[in-house]
C-alpha positions as CSV (number, residue, x, y, z in Angstrom):
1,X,3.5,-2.9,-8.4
2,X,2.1,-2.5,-11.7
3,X,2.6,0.1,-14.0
4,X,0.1,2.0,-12.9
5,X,1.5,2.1,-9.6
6,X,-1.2,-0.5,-7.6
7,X,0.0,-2.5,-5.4
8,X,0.9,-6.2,-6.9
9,X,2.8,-7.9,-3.7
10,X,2.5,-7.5,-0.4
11,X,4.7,-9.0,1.9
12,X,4.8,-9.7,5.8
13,X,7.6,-7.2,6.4
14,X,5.1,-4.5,4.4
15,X,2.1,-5.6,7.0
16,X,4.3,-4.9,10.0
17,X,5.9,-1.6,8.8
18,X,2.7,0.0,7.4
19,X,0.0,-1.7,9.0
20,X,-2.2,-2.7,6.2
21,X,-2.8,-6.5,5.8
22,X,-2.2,-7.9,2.3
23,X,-5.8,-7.9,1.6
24,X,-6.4,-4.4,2.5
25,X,-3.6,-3.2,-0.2
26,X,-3.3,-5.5,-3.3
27,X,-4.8,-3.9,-5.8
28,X,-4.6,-0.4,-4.5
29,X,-2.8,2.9,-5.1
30,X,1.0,2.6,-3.6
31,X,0.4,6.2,-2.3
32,X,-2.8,5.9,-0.7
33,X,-1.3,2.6,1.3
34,X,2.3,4.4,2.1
35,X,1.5,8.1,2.3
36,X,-0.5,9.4,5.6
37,X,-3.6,10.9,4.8
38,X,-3.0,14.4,6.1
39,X,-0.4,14.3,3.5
40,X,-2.1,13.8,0.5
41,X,-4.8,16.6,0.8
């Protein structure tokens, strides 16, 4: 993660306990890849 908090790294682990393959996060908020959607509104 970089300081502004988008995502840097993204292991196999990551994939299997959030669902989102590598591609899909890096580069991306770590909230909107962690945090349900229902959540954040």
């Amino acid at each position: 993660m970089d300081t502004a908090s988008r995502i840097t790294a993204w292991n196999r682990a990551a994939e299997e306990m959030f669902g989102w393959s590598r591609h899909e996060v890096l580069g991306r908020s770590l909230t909107e890849a962690i945090v349900p959607a229902p959540a954040l509104v």
